[in-house]
N, CA and C atoms of all chains as a GROMACS GRO file, in nm:
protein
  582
    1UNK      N    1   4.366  -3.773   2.459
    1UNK     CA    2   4.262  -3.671   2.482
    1UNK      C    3   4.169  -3.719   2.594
    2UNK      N    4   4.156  -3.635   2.692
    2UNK     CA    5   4.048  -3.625   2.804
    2UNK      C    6   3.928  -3.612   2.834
    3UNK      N    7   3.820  -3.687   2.848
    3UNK     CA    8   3.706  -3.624   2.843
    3UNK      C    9   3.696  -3.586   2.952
    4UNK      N   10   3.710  -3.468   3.020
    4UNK     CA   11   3.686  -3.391   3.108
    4UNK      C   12   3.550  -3.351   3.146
    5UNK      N   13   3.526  -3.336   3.300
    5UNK     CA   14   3.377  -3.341   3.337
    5UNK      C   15   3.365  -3.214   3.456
    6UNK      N   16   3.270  -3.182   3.503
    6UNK     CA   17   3.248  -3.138   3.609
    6UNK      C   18   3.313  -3.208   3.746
    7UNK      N   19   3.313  -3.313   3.736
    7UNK     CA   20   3.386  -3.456   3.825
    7UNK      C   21   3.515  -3.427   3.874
    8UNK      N   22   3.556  -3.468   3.721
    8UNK     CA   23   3.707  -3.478   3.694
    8UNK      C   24   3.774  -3.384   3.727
    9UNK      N   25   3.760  -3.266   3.683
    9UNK     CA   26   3.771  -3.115   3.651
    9UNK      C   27   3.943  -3.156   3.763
   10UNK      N   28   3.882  -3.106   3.887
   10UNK     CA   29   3.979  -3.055   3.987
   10UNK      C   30   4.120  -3.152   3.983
   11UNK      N   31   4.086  -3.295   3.971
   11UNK     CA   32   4.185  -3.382   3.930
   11UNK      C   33   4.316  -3.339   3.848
   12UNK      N   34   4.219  -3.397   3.706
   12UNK     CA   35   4.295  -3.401   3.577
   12UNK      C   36   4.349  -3.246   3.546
   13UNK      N   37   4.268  -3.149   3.584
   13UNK     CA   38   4.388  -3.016   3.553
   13UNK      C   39   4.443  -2.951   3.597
   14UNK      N   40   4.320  -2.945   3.747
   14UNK     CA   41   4.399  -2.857   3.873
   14UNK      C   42   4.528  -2.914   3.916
   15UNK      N   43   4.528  -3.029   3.998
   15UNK     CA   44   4.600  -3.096   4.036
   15UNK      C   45   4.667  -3.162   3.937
   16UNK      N   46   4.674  -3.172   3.826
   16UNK     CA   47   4.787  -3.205   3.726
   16UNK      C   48   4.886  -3.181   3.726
   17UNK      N   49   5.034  -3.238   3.737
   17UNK     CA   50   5.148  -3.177   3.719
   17UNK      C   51   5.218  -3.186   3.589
   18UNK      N   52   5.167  -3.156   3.534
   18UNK     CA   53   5.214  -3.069   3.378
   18UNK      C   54   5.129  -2.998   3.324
   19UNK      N   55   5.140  -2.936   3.229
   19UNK     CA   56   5.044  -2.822   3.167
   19UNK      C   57   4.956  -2.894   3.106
   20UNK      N   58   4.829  -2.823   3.108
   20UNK     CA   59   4.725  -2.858   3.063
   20UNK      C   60   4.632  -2.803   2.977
   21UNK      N   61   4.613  -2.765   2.869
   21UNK     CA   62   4.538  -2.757   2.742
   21UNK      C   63   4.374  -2.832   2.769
   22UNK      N   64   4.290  -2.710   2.775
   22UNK     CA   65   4.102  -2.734   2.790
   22UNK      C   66   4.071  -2.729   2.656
   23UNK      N   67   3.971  -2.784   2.597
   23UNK     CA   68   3.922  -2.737   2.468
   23UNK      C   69   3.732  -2.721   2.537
   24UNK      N   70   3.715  -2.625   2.534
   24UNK     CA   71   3.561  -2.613   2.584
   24UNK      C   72   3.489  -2.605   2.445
   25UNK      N   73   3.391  -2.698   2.435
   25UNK     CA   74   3.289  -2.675   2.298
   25UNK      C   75   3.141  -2.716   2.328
   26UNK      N   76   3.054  -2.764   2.252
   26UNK     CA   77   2.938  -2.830   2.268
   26UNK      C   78   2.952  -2.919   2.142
   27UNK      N   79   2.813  -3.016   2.105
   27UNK     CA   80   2.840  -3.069   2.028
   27UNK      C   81   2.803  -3.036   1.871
   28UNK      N   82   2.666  -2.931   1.876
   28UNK     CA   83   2.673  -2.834   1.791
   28UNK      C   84   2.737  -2.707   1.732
   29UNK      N   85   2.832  -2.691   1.812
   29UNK     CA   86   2.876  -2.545   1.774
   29UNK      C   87   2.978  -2.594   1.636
   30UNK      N   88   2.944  -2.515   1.517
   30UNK     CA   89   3.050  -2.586   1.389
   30UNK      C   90   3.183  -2.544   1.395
   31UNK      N   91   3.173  -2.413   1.474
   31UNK     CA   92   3.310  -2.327   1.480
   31UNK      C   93   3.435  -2.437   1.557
   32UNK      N   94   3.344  -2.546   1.641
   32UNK     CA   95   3.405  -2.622   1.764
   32UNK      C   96   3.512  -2.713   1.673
   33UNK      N   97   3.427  -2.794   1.580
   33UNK     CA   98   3.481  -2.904   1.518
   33UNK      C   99   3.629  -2.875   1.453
   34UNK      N  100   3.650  -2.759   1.373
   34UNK     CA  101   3.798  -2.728   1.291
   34UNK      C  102   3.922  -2.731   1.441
   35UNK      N  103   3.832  -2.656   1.568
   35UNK     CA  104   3.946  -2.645   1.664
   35UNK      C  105   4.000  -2.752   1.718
   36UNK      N  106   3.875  -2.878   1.740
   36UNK     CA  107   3.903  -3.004   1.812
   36UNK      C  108   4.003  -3.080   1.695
   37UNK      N  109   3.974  -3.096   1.593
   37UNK     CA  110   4.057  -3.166   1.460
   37UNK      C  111   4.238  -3.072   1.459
   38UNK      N  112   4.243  -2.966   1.532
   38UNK     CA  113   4.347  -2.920   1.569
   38UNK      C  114   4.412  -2.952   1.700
   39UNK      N  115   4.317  -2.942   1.788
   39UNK     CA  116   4.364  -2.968   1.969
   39UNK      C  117   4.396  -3.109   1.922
   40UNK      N  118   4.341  -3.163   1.856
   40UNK     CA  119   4.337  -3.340   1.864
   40UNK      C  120   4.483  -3.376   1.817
   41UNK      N  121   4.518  -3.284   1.658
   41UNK     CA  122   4.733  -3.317   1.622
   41UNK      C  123   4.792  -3.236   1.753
   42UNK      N  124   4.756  -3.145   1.814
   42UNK     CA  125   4.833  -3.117   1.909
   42UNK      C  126   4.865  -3.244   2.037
   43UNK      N  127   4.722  -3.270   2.047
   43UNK     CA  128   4.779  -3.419   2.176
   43UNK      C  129   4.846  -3.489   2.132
   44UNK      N  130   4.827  -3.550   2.023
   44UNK     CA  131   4.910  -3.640   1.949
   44UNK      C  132   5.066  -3.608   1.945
   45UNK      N  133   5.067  -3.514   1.891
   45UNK     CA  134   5.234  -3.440   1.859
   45UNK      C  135   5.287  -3.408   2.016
   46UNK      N  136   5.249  -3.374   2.080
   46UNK     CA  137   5.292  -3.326   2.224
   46UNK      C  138   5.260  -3.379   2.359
   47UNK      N  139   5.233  -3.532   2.298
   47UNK     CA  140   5.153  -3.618   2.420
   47UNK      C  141   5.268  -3.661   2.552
   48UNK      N  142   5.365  -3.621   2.487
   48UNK     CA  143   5.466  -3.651   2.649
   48UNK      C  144   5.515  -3.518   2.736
   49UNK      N  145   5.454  -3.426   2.682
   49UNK     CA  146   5.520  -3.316   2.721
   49UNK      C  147   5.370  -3.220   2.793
   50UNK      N  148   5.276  -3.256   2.759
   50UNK     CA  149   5.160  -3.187   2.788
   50UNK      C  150   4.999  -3.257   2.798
   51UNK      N  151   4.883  -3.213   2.852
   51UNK     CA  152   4.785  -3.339   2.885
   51UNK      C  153   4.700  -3.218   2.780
   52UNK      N  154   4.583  -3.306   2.746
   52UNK     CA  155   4.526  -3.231   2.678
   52UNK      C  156   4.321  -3.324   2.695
   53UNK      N  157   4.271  -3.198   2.685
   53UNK     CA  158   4.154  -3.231   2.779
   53UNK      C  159   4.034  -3.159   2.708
   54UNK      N  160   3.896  -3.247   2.663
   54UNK     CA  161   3.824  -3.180   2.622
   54UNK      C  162   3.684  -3.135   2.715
   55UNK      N  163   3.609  -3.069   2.725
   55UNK     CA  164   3.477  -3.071   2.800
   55UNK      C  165   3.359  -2.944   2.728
   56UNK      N  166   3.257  -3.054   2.703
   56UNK     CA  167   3.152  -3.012   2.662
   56UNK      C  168   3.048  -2.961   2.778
   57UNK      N  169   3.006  -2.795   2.758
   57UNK     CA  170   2.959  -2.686   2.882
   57UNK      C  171   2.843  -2.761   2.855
   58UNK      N  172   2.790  -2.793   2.782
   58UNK     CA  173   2.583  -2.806   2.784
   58UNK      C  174   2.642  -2.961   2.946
   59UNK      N  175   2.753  -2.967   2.939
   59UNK     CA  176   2.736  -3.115   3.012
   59UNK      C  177   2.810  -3.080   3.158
   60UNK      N  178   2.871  -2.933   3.163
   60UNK     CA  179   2.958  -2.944   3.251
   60UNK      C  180   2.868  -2.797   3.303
   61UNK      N  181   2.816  -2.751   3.339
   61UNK     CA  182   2.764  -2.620   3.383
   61UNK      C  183   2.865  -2.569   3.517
   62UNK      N  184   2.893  -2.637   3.582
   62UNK     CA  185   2.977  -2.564   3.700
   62UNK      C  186   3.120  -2.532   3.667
   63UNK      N  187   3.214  -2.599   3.613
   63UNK     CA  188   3.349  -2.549   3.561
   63UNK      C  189   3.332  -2.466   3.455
   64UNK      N  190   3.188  -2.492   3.364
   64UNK     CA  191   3.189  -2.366   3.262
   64UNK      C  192   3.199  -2.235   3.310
   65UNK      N  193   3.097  -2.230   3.438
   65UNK     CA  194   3.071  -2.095   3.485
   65UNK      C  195   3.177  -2.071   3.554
   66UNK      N  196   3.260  -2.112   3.635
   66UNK     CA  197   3.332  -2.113   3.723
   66UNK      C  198   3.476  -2.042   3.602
   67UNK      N  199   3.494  -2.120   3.492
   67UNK     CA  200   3.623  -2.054   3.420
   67UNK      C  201   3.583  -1.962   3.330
   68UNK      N  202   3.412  -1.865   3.322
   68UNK     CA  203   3.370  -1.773   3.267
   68UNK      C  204   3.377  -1.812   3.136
   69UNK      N  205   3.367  -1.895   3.056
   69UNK     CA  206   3.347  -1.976   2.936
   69UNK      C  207   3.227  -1.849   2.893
   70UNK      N  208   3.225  -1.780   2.759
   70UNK     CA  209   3.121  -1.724   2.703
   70UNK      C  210   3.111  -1.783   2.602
   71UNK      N  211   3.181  -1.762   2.529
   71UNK     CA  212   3.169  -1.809   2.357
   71UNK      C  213   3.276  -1.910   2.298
   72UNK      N  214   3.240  -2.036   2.239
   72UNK     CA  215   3.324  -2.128   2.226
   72UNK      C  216   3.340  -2.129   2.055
   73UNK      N  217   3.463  -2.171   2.027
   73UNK     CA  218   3.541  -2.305   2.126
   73UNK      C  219   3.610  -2.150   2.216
   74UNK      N  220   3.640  -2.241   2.316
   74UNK     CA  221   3.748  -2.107   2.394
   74UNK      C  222   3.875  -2.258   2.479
   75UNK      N  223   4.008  -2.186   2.435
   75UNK     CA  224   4.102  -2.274   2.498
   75UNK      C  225   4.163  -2.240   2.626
   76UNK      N  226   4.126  -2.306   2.706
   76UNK     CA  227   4.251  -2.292   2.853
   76UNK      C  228   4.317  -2.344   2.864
   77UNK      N  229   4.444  -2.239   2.897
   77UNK     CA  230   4.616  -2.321   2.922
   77UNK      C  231   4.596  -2.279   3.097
   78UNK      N  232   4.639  -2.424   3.146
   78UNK     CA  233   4.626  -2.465   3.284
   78UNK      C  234   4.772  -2.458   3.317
   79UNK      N  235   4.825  -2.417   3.442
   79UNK     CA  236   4.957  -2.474   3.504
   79UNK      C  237   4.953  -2.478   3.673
   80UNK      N  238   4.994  -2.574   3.748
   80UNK     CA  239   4.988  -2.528   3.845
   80UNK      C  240   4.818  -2.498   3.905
   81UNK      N  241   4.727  -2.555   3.854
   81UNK     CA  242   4.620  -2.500   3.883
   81UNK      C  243   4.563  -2.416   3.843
   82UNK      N  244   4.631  -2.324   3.747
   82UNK     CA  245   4.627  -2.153   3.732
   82UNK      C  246   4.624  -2.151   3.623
   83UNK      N  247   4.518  -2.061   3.565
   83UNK     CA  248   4.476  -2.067   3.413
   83UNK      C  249   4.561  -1.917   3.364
   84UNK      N  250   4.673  -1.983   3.258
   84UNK     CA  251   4.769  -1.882   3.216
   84UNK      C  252   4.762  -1.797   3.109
   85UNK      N  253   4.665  -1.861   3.022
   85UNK     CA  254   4.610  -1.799   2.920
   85UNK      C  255   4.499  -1.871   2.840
   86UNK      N  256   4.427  -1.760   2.770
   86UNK     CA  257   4.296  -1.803   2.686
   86UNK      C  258   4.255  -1.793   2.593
   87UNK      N  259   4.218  -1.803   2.488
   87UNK     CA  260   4.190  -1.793   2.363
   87UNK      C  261   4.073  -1.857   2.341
   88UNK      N  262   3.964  -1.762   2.212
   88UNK     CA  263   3.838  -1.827   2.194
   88UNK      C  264   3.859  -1.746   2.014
   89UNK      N  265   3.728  -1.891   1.984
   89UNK     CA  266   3.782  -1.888   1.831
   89UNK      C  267   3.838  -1.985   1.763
   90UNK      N  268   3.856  -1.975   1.632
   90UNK     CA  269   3.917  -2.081   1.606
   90UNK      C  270   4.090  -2.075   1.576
   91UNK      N  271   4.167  -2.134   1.605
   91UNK     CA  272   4.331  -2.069   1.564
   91UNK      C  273   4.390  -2.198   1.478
   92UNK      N  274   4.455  -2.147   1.324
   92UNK     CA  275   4.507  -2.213   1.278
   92UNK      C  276   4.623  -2.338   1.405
   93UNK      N  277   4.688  -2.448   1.303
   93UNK     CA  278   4.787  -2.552   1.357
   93UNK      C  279   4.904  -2.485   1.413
   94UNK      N  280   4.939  -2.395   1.366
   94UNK     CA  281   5.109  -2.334   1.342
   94UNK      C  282   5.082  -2.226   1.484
   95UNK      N  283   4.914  -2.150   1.515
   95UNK     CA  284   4.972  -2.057   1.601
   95UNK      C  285   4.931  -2.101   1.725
   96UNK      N  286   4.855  -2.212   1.748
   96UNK     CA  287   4.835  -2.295   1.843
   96UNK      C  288   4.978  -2.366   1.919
   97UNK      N  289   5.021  -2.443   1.821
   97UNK     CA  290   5.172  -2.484   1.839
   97UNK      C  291   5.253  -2.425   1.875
   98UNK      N  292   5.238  -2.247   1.845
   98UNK     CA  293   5.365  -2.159   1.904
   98UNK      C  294   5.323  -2.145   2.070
   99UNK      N  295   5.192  -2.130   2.094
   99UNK     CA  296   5.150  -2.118   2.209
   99UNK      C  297   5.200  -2.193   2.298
  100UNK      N  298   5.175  -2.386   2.273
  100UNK     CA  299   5.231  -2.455   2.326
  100UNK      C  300   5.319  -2.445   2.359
  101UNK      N  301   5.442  -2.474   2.305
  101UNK     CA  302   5.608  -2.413   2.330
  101UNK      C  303   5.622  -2.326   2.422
  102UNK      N  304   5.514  -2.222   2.387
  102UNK     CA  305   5.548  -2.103   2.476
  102UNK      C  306   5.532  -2.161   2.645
  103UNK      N  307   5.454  -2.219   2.667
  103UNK     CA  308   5.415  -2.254   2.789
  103UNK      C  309   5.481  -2.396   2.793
  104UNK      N  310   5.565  -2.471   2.742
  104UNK     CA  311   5.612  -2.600   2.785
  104UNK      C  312   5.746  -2.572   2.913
  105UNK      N  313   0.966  -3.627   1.251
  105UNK     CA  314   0.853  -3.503   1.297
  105UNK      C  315   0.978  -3.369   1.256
  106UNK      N  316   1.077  -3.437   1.384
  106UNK     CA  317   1.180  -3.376   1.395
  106UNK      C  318   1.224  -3.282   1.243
  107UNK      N  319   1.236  -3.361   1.135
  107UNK     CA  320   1.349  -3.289   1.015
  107UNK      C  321   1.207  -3.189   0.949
  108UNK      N  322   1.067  -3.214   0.982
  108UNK     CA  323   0.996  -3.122   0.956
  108UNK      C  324   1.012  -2.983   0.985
  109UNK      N  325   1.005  -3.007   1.108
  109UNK     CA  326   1.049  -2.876   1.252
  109UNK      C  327   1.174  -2.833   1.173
  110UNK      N  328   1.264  -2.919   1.156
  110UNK     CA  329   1.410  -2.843   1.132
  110UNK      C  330   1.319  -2.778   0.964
  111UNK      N  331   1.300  -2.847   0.877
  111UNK     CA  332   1.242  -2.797   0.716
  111UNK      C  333   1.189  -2.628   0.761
  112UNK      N  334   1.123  -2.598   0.820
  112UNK     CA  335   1.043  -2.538   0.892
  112UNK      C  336   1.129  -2.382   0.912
  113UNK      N  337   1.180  -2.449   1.012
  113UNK     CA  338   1.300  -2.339   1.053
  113UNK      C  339   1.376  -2.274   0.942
  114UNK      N  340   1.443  -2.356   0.867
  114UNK     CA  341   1.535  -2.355   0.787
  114UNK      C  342   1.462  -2.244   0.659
  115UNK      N  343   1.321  -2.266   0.643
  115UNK     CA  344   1.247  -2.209   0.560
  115UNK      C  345   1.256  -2.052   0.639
  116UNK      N  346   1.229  -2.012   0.742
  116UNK     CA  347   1.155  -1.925   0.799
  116UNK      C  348   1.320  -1.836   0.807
  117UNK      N  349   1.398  -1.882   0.826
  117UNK     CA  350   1.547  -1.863   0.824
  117UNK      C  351   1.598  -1.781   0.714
  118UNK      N  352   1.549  -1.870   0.605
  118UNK     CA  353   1.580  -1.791   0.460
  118UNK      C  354   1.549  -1.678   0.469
  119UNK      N  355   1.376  -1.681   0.476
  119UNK     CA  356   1.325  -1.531   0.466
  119UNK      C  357   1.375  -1.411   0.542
  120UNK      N  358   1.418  -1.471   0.665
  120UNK     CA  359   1.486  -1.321   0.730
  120UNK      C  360   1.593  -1.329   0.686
  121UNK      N  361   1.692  -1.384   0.650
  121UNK     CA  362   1.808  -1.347   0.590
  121UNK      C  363   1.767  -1.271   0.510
  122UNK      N  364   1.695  -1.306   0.386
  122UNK     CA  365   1.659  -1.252   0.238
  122UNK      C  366   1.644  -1.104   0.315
  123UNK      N  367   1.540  -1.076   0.351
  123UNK     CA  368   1.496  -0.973   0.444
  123UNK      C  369   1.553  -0.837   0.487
  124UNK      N  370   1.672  -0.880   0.538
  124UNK     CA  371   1.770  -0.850   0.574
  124UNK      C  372   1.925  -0.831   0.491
  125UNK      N  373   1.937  -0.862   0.439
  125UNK     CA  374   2.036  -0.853   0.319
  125UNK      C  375   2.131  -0.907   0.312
  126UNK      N  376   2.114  -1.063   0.358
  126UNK     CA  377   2.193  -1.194   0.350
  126UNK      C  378   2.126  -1.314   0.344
  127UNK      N  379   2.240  -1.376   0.353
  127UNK     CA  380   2.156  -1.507   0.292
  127UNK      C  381   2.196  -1.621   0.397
  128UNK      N  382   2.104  -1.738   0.411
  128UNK     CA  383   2.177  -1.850   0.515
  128UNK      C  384   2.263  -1.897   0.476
  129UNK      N  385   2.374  -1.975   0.533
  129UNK     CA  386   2.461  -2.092   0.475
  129UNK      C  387   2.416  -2.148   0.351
  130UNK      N  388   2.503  -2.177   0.258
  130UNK     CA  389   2.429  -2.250   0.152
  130UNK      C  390   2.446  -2.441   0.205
  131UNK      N  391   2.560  -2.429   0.291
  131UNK     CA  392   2.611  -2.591   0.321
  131UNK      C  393   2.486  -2.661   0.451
  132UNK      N  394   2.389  -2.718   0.333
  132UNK     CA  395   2.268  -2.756   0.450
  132UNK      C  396   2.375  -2.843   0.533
  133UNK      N  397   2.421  -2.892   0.552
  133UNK     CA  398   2.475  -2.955   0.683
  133UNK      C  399   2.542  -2.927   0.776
  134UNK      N  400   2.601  -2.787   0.774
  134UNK     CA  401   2.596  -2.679   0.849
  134UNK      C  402   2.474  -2.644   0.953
  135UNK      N  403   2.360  -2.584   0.829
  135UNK     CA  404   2.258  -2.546   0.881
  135UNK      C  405   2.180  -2.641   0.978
  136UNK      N  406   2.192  -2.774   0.891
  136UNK     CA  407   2.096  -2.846   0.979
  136UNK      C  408   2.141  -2.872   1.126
  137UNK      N  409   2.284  -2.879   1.154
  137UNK     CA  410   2.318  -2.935   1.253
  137UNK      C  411   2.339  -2.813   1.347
  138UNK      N  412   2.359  -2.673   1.272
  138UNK     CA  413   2.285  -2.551   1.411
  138UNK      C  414   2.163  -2.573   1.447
  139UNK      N  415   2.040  -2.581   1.360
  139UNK     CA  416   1.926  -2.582   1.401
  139UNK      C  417   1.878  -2.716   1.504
  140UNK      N  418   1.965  -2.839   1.495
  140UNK     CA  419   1.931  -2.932   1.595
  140UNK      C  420   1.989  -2.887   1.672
  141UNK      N  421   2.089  -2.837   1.696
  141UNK     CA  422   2.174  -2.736   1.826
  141UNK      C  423   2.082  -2.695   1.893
  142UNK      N  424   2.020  -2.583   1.844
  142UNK     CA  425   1.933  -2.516   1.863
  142UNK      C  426   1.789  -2.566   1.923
  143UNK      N  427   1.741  -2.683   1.849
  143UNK     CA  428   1.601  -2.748   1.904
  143UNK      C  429   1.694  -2.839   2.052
  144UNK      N  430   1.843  -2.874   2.003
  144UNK     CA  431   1.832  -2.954   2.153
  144UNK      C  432   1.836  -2.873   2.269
  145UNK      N  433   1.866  -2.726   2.248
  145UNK     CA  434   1.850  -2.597   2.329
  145UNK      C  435   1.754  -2.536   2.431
  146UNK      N  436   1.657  -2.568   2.318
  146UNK     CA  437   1.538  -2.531   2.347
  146UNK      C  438   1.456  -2.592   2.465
  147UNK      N  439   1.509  -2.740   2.422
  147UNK     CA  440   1.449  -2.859   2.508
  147UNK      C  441   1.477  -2.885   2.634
  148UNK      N  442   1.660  -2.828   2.656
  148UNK     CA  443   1.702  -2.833   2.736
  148UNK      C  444   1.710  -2.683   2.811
  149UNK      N  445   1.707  -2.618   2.716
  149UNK     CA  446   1.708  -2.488   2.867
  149UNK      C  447   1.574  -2.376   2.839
  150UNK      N  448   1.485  -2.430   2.720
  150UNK     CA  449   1.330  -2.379   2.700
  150UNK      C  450   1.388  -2.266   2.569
  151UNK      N  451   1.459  -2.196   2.544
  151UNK     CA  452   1.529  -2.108   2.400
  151UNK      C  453   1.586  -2.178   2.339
  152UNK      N  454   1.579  -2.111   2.183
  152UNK     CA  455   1.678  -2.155   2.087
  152UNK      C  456   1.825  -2.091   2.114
  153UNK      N  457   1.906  -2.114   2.189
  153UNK     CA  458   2.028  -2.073   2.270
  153UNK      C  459   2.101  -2.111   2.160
  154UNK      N  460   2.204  -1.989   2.105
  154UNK     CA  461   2.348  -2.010   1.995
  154UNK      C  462   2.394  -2.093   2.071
  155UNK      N  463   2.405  -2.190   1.994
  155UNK     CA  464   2.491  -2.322   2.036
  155UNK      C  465   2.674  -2.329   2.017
  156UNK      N  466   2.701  -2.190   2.003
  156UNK     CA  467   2.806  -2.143   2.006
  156UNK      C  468   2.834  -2.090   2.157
  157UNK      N  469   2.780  -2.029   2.254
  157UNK     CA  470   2.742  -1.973   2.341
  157UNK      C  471   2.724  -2.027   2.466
  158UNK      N  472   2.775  -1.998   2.577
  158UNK     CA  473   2.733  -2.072   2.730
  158UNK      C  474   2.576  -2.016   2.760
  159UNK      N  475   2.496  -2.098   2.772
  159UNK     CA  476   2.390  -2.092   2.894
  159UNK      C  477   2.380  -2.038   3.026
  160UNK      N  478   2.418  -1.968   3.048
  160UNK     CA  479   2.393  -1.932   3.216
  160UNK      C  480   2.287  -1.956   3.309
  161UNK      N  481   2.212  -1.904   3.256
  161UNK     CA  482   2.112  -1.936   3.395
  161UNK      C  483   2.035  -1.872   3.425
  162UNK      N  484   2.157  -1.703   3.361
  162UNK     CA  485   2.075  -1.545   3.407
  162UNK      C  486   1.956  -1.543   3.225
  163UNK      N  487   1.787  -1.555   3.320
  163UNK     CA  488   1.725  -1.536   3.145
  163UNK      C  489   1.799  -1.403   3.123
  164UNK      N  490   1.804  -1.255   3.169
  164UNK     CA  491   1.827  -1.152   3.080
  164UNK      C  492   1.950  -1.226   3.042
  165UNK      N  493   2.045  -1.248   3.076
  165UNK     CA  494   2.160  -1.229   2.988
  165UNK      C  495   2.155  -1.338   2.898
  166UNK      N  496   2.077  -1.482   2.935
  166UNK     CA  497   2.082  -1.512   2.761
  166UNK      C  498   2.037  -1.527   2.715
  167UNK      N  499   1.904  -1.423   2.729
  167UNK     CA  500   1.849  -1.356   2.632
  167UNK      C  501   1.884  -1.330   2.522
  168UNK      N  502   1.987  -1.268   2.536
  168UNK     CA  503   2.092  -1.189   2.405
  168UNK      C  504   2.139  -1.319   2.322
  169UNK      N  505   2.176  -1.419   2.377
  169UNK     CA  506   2.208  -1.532   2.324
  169UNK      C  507   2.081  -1.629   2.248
  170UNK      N  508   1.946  -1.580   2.245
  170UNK     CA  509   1.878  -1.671   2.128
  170UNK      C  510   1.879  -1.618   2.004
  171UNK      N  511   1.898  -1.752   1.927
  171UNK     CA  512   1.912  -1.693   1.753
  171UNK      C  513   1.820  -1.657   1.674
  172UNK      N  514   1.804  -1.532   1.588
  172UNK     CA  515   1.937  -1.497   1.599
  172UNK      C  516   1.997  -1.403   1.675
  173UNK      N  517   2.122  -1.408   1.688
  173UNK     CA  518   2.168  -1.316   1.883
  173UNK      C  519   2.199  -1.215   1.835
  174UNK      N  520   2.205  -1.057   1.870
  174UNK     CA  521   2.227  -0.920   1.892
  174UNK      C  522   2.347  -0.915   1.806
  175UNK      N  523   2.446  -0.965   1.764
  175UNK     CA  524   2.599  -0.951   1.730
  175UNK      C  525   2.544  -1.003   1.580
  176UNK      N  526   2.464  -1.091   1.516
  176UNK     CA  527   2.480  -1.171   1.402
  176UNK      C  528   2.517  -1.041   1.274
  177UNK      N  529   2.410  -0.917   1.264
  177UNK     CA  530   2.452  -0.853   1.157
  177UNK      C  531   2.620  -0.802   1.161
  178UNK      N  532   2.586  -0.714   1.295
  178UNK     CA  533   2.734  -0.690   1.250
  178UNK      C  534   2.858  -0.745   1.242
  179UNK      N  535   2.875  -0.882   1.290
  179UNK     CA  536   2.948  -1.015   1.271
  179UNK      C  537   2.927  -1.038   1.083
  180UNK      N  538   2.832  -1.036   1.060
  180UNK     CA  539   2.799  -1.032   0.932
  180UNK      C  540   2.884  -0.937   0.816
  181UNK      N  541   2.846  -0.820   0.891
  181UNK     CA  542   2.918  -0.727   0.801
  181UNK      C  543   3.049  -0.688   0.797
  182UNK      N  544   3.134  -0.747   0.905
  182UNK     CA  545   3.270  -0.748   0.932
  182UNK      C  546   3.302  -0.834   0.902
  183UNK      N  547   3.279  -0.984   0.906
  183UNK     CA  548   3.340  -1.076   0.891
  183UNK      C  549   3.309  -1.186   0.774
  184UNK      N  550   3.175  -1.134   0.708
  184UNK     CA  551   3.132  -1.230   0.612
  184UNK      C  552   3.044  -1.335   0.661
  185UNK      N  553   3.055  -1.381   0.797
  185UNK     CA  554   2.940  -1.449   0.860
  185UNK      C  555   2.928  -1.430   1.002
  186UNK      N  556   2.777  -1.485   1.043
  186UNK     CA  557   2.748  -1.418   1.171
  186UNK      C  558   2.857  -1.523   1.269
  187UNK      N  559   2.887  -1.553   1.362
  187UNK     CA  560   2.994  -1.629   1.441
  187UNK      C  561   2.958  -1.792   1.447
  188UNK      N  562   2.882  -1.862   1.462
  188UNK     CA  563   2.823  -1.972   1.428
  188UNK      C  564   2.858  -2.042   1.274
  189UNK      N  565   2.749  -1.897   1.176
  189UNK     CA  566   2.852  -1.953   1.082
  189UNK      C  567   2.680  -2.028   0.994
  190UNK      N  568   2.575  -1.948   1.067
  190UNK     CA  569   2.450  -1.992   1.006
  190UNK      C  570   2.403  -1.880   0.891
  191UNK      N  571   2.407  -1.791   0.898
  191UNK     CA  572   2.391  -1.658   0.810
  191UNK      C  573   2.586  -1.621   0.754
  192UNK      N  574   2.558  -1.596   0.624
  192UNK     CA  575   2.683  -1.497   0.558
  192UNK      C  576   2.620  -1.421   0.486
  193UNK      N  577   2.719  -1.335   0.438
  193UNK     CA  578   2.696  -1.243   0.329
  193UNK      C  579   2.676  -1.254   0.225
  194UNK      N  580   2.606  -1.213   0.120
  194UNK     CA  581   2.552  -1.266  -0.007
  194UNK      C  582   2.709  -1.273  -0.132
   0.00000   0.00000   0.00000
C-alpha cells in the first residue's frame, strides 16, 4: 500500500505501468475505515498484478480537486494515466474483487 | 479542554437529533471521533466541515458541507443514517 501525495501523485499512478487502485479518505471519515480494511486484502491478494495507493484529501488538496473527489471514501481505477472508473461509498470484499478482475 | 468542547458538542447534538426525530449514534466512539473530525475542520479550514466530504475552497459550496449538511435527514430517512454515520434513526 502507497501513501500517495500531491508529490507523488503523477509518478506512482499516472505514469505507472499497471493498474492502479486510489483509495481517497481522511482520517476521520468512519465510512473510510471498513473501505481501507478492504482496499488493504485487496493489495495483499493482488499485489503482483496491481499497485494499490492510498491518499488522504485534508493532505492532498490539488489531486483531490483535480480528480473531483466529493464525498469519500471514493475509489479510482487508474490505467494508462486514465481514470477508468469510480466508485464512492463503501463496497463489500466480493464486489470490489469483481471490479478488479474486471480491469486486470 | 479539548474532550470538554467535544462533551459539549456531543450534548448539543443530542438535542437536535431528539428535536428532530432521531437520535445520535449510540457508539460514542463513532461520535467522538466525527466530532474531532470536525473540530480538526474547523481549525483547519475555520467550519465544522463533514469530514466525510472534500473542502474546496468555494465558501458557498461548502457551505452545504458543515454539520449538520443539507442531505443528513433525508439520508436519514432512506437509509437509517445520515452518510457519516453521526445521526440514525430511532
Amino acid at each position: 500500500m502507497i501513501i500517495l501525495t500531491d508529490e507523488n501523485f503523477e509518478q506512482e499512478v499516472l505514469k505507472a505501468s499497471q493498474p492502479v487502485l486510489v483509495d481517497f479518505y481522511t482520517d476521520w471519515c468512519i465510512p473510510c475505515k471498513p473501505m481501507a480494511l478492504i482496499v488493504e486484502q485487496i493489495a495483499q491478494n493482488y499485489k503482483n498484478q496491481i499497485k494499490v495507493g492510498k491518499f488522504n484529501i485534508d493532505e492532498g488538496p490539488q489531486i483531490a480537486a483535480r480528480f473531483k473527489i466529493e464525498v469519500i471514501p471514493t475509489l479510482l481505477f487508474f490505467r494508462n494515466g486514465q481514470v477508468i472508473d469510480r466508485t464512492r461509498g463503501v463496497m463489500p470484499y466480493p464486489v470490489l474483487e469483481e471490479k478488479i478482475k474486471q480491469y486486470l | 479542554m479539548e474532550e470538554d468542547v467535544v462533551e459539549k458538542i456531543i450534548e448539543n447534538y443530542k438535542k437536535y437529533a431528539e428535536k428532530n426525530g432521531f437520535k445520535l449514534n449510540p457508539n460514542k466512539q463513532v461520535v467522538e471521533s466525527l466530532i474531532k473530525g470536525l473540530l480538526t475542520r474547523e481549525k483547519k479550514y475555520g467550519a465544522r466541515y463533514c469530514p466525510c466530504r472534500r473542502v474546496t475552497g468555494n465558501k458557498e459550496k461548502d457551505k452545504l458541507n458543515i454539520c449538520p449538511c443539507p442531505e443528513h435527514k433525508k439520508e436519514i430517512k432512506e437509509t437509517g443514517k445520515c452518510y457519516c454515520g453521526l445521526f440514525i434513526r430511532p
